[in-house]
C-alpha positions as CSV (number, residue, x, y, z in Angstrom):
1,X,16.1,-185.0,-135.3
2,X,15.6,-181.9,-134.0
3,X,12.5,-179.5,-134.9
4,X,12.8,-176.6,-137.1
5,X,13.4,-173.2,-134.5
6,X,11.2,-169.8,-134.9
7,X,12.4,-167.7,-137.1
8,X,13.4,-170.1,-140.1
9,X,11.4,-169.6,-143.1
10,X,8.4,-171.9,-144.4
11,X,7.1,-171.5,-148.0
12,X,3.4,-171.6,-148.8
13,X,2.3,-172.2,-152.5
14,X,-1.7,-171.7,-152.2
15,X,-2.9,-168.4,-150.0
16,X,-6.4,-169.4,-150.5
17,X,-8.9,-169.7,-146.9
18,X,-6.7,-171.9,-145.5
19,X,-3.3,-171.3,-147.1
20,X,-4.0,-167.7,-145.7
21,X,-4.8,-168.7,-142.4
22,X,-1.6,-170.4,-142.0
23,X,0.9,-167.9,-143.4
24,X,-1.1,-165.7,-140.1
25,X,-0.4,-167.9,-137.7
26,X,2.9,-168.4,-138.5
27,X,4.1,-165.0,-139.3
28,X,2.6,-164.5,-135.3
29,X,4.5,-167.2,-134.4
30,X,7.7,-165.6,-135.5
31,X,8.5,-167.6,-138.7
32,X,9.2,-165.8,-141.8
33,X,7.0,-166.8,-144.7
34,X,7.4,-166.4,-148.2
35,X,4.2,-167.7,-150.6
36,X,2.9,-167.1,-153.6
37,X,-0.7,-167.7,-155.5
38,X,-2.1,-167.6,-159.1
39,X,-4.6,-164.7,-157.2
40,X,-2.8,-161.3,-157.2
41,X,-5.0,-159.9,-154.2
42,X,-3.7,-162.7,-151.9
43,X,-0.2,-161.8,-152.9
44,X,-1.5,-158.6,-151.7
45,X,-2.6,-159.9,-148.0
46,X,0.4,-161.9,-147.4
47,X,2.7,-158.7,-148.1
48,X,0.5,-156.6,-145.7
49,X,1.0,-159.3,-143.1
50,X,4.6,-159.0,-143.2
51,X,5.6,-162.0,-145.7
52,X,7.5,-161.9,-148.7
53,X,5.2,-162.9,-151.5
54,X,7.0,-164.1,-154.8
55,X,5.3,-164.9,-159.0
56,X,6.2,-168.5,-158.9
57,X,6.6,-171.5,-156.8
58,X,9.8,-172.5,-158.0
59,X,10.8,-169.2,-156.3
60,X,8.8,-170.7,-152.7
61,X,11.0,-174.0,-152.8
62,X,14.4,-172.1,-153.8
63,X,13.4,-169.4,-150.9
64,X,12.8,-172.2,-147.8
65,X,13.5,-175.6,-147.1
66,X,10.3,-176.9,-146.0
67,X,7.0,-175.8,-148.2
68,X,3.6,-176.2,-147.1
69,X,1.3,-176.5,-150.4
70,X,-2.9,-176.0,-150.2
71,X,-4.7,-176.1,-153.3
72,X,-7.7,-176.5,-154.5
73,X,-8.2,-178.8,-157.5
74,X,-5.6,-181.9,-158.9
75,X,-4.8,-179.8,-161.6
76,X,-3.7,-176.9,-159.4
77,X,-1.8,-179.4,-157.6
78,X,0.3,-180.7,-160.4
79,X,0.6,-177.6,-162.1
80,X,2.5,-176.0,-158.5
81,X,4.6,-179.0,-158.0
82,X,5.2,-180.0,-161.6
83,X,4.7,-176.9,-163.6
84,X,7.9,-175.6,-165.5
85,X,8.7,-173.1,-162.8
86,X,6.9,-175.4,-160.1
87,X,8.5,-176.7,-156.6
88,X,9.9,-179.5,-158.3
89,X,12.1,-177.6,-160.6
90,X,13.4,-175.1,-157.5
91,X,13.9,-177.6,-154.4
92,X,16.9,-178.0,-152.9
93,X,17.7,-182.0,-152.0
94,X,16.7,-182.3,-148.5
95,X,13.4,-180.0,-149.1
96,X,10.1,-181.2,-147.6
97,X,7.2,-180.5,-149.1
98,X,3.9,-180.7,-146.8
99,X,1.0,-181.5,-148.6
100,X,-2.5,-179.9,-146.6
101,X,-4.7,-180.4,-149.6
102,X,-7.9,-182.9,-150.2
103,X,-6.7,-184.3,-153.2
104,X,-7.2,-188.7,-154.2
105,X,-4.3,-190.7,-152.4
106,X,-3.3,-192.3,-155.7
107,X,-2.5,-188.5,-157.1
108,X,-0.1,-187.7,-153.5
109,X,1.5,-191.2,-154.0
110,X,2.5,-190.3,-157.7
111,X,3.9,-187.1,-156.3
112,X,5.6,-189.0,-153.6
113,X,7.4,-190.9,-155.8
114,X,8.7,-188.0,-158.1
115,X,9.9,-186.0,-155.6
116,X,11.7,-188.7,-154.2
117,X,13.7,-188.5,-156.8
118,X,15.0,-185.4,-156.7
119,X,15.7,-185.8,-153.1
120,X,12.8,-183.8,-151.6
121,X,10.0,-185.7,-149.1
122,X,6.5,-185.3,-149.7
123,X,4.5,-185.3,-146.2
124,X,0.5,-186.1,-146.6
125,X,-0.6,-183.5,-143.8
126,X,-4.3,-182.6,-144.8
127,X,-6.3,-180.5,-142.5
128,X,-9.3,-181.3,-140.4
129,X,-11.5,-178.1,-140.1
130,X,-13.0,-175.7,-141.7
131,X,-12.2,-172.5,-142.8
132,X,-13.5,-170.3,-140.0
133,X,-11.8,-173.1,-137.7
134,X,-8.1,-172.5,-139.8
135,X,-8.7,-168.7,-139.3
136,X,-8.8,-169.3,-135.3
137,X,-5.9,-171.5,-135.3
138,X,-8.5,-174.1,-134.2
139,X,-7.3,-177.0,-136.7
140,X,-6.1,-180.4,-136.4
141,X,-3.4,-182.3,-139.1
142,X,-3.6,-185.2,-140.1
143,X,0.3,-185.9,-140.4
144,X,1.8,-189.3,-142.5
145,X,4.7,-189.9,-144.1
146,X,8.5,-190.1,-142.8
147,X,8.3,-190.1,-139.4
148,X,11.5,-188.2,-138.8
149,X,10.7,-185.3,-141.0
150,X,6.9,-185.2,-139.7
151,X,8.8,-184.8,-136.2
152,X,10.8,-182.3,-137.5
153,X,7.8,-180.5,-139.1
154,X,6.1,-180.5,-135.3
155,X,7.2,-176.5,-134.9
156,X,5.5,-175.2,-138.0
157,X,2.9,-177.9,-137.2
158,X,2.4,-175.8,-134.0
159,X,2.3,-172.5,-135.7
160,X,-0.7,-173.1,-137.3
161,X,-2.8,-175.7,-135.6
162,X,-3.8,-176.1,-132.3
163,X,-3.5,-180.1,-132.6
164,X,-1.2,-182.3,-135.0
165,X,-1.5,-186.5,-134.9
166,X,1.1,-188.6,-136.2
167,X,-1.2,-191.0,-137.9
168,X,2.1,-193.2,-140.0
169,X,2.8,-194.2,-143.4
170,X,2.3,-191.7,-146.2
171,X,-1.4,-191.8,-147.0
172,X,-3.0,-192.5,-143.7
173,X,-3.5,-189.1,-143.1
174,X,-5.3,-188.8,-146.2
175,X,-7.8,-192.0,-145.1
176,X,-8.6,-190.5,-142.0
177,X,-9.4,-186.8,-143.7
178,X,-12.0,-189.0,-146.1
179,X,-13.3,-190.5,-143.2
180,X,-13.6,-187.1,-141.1
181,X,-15.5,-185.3,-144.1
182,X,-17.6,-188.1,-145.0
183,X,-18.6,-186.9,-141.1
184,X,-18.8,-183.3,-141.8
185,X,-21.2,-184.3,-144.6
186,X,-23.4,-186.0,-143.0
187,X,-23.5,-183.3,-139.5
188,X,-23.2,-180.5,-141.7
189,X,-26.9,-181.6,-143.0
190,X,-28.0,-182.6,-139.7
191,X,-27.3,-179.0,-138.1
192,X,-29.5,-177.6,-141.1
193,X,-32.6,-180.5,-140.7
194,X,-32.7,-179.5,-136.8
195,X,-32.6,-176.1,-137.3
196,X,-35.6,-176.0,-139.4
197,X,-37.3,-178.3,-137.8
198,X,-37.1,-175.8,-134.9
199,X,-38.1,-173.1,-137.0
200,X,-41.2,-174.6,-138.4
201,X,-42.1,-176.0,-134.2
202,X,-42.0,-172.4,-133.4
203,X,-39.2,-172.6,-131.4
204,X,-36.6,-169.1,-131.3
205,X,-34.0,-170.0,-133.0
206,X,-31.3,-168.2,-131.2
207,X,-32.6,-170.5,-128.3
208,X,-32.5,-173.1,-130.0
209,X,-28.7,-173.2,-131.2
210,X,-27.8,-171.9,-127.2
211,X,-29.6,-175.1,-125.8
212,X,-28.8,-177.9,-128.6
213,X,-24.9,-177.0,-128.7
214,X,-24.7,-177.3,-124.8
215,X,-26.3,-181.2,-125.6
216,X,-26.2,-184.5,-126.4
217,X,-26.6,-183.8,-130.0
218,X,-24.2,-181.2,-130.6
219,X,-21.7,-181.3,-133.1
220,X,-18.8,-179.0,-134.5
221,X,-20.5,-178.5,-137.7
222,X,-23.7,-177.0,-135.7
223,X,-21.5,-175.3,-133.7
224,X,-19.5,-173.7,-136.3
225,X,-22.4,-173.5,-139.3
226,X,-25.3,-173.0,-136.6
227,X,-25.4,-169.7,-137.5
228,X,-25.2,-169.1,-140.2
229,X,-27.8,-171.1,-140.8
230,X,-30.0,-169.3,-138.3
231,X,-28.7,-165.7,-140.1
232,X,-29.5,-167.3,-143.5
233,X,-26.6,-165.5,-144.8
234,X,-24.2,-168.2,-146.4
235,X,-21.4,-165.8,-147.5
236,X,-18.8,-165.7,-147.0
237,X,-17.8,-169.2,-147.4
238,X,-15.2,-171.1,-145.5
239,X,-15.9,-174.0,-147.6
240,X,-17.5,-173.1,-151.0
241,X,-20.2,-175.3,-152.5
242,X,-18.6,-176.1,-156.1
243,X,-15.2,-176.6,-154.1
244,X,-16.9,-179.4,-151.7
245,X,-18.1,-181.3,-154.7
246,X,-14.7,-181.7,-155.2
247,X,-14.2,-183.7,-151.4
248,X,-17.2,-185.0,-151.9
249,X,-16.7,-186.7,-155.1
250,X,-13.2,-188.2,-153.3
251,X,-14.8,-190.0,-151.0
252,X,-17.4,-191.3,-153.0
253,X,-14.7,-193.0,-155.1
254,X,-13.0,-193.9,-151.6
255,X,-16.0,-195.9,-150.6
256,X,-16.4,-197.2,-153.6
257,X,-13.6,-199.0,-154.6
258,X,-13.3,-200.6,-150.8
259,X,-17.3,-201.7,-151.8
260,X,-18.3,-200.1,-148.3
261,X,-21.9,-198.9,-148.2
262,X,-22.3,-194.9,-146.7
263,X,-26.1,-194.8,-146.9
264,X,-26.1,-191.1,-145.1
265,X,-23.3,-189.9,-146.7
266,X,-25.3,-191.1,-150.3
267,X,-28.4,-189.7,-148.8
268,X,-27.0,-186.2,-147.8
269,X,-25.0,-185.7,-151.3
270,X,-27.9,-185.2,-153.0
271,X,-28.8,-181.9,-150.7
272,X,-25.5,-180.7,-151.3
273,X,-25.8,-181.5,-155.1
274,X,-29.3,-179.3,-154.8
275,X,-27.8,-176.5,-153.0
276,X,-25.2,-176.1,-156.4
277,X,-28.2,-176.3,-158.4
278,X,-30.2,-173.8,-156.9
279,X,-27.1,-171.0,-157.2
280,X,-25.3,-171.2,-153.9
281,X,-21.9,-172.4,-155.6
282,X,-20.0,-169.6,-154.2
283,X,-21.4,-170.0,-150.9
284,X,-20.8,-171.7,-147.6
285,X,-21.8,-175.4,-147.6
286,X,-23.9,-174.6,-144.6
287,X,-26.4,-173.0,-147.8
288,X,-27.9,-176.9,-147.8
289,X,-30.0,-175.6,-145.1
290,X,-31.5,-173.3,-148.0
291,X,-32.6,-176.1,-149.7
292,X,-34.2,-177.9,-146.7
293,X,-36.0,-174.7,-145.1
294,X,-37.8,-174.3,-149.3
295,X,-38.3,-177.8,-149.4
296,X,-39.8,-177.1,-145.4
297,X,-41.9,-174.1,-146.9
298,X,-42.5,-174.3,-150.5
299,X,-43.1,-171.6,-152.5
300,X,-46.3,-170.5,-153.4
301,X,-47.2,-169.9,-157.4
């Protein structure tokens, strides 16, 4: 099967971060893209980039034959695929629709199965990186489902992402995702415990992040969140507080029900669970490092 050329159009139903980012990259790449989002400003950015923003996603499907969908919450998700004017009710048979959201397997597989029936493929293509990352076309997918229409997916793939793995049946790629943000989790924390650890050694800070990210015990997330968390400025957020709960809370239930014990991952959730207490919903998840450094240097009355 061959690949979908440059210059076809994709549909995007979620402009948020990362449904932005990809409308971007592939408007550079010479695709046209047509999108739409419950936000009006986004509608806004996508015109300005040269795509052709529309009210509904019924309008998205009718207007492209393959539809990349990002959205934040389940509701969202059923509401853009299986609203009255959602994809479902404008695809053409033959649409595929690839799905880039964290969302629980069991709610994809549902949607699997009705699209199937109106002669559309679902794809379970979720995204590993961050939002920052998505913005520098420095993301990987996480592609399952149909192999031949994954393969013919691999152009737009390429538009957007600077890696794509074929990782099988419809719902591996969702496994993996789990697996890679139980991960950011648990690094995400780590970055913020070392940095103020250096702070309160006396160490520079700056010097700090140049010599631990050229080590042994560098990761993405304290290359990526490093610093912000040496700014202390958590805003604005590639990956908001209240909308981690979200991921977080999926692969708690993921762990759960295969009876698998994720001591860190337990341990670090309640940091996270602290940072949305303390008023940093809106912010960057790299705002646990807020709760660490008081915790560090308490108050005094």
């Amino acid at each position: 099967m061959t690949g979908i050329k440059r210059g076809k159009t994709v549909g995007i139903v979620g402009l948020g971060i990362m449904g932005g980012a990809f409308a971007k990259h592939l408007l550079a790449a010479r695709f046209r893209v047509i999108g739409c989002d419950v936000v009006a400003v986004r509608l806004t950015a996508l015109r300005k980039l040269g795509g052709a923003p529309v009210a509904l996603p019924a309008e998205v499907a009718a207007g492209s034959r393959v539809v990349i969908t990002s959205l934040p919450s389940v509701k969202a998700f059923d509401a853009a695929l299986f609203g009255n004017d959602g994809i479902a009710a404008g695809a053409r048979r033959g649409a595929i629709i690839i799905e880039a959201s964290t969302l629980p397997l069991e709610v994809k597989e549902r949607a699997r199965k009705r699209l199937e029936k109106i002669g559309a493929t679902l794809l379970d293509c979720p995204i590993s990186g961050t939002g920052a990352q998505a913005a520098a076309k420095d993301i990987v997918i996480y592609a399952s489902g149909e192999r031949r229409a994954c393969t013919r997916c691999r152009p737009i793939f390429a538009g957007f992402a600077r890696g794509t793995y074929y990782c099988g049946a419809f719902g591996i790629g969702s496994k993996l995702k789990y697996v890679a943000n139980l991960l950011v989790t648990i690094h995400n924390l780590s970055a913020a415990e070392a940095l103020v650890l250096a702070e309160r050694a006396g160490v520079d800070l700056e010097l700090a992040y140049r010599v631990l990210k050229d080590g042994a015990g560098s990761s993405r997330m304290f290359e990526v969140r490093g610093p912000l968390m040496i700014k202390r400025r958590y805003l604005p957020a590639t990956m908001k507080v209240d909308v981690y709960q979200k991921d977080i809370a999926i692969i708690k239930a993921f762990a759960a029900a295969l009876r698998c014990p994720t001591p860190l991952f337990t341990l670090s959730k309640r940091f996270y669970d602290a940072a949305l207490g303390r008023g940093f919903a809106k912010h960057d998840t790299a705002a646990v490092h807020a709760v660490l450094r008081d915790i560090a240097r308490p108050r005094r009355p």
